[in-house]
C-alpha positions in Angstrom: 163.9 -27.8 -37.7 161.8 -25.0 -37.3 158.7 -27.0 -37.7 159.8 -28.9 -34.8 160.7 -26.0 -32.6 157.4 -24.4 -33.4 155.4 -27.5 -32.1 157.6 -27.8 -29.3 156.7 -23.8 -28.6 153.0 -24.2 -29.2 153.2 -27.6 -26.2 154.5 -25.0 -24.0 151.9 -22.0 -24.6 149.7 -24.3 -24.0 150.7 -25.5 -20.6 152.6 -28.8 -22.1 149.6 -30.0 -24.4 149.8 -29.9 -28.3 146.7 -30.6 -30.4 145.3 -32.7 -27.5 147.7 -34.3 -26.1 149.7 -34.0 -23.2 153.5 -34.2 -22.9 154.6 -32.3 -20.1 152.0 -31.2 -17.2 151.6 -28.1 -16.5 153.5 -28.1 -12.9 156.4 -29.2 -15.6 156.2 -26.2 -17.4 155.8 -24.0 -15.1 158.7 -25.6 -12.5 160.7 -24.9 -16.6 159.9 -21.2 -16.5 160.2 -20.2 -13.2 163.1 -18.7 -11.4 164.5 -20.7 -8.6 165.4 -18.6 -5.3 168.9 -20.7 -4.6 170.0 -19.5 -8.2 168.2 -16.1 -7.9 170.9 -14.2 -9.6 171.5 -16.4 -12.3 168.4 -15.3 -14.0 167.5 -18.9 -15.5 164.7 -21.7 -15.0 165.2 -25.0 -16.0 166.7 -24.9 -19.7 165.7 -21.1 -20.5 167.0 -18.1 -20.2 164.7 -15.8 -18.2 165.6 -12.4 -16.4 169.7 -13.3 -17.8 172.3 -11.2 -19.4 170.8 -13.5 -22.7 167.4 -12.4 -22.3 168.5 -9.0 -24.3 167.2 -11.5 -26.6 163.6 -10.8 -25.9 163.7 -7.8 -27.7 162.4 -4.9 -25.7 158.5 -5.5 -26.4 157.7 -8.9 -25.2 156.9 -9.3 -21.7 159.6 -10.7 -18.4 157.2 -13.3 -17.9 158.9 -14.5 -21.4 161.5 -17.0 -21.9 164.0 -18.2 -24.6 167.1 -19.9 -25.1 169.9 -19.2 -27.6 172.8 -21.1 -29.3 176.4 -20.5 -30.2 175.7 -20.4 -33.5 172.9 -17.5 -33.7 169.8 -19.6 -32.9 167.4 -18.6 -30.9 163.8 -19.5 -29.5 161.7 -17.0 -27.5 158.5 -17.9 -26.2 156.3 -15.4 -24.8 152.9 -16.5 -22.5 151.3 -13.4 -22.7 150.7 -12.7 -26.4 150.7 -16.6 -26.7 153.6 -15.9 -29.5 156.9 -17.4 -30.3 160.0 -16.4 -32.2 162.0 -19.2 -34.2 165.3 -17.6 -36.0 167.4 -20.6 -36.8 171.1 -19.1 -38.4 174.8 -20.3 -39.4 176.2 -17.3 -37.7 179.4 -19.2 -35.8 181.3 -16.7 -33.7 184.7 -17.3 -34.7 185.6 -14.0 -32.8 183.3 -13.8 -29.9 182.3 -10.3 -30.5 178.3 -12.0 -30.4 177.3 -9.6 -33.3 174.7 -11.9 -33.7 172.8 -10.7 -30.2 172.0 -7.2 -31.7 169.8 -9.1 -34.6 168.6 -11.5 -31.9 166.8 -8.5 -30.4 165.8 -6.8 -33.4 163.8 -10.2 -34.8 162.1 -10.8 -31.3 161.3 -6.9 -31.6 159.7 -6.8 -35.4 157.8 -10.0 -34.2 156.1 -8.5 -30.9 155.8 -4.9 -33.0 153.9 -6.8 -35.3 151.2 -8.1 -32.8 151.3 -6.1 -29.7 148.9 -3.4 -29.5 150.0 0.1 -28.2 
């Protein structure tokens, strides 16, 4: 749920603690986020999309130090470190045709979201 993927953002903004308790350390997280030099060109940590051909995702206002990770369907979480902010958008949207017209609205939401609380 959405609910759920919040709290799960929230435990990683906050170094893999959630209203005072730990589930991942922080070497977790960041080993998560981090690209790994042997798969340098992929463009992926552990589990999230980084510096990928997905990461159009991001929108073009949150930082690269952000991270996300999408489904076939249209979902998509992006977490972003340095405005401590986080973008749930949980659709239906099945690709039938793979012409991923869903990727442009991806970008948009994550865009209106870091518009919203980014100062120029």
């Amino acid at each position: 749920t959405a609910d759920d993927l919040a709290l799960f953002a929230r435990m990683m903004l906050h170094q893999g603690e959630l209203d005072g308790q730990r589930i991942l350390s922080p070497l977790s997280v960041r080993r998560m986020t981090e690209i790994y030099p042997e798969v340098l060109f992929s463009g992926r940590g552990l589990g999230w999309d980084i510096n990928s051909p997905y990461s159009t995702n991001r929108g073009d206002l949150f930082g690269r130090s952000s991270y996300g990770h999408t489904g076939y369907t249209g979902t998509s979480i992006w977490i972003d470190p340095e405005t401590k902010t986080f973008v749930i958008f949980l659709t239906n949207r099945v690709h039938p045709d793979d012409k991923g017209v869903i990727i442009p609205v991806r970008s948009r939401v994550a865009n209106l979201v870091a518009a919203a609380i980014i100062q120029p």
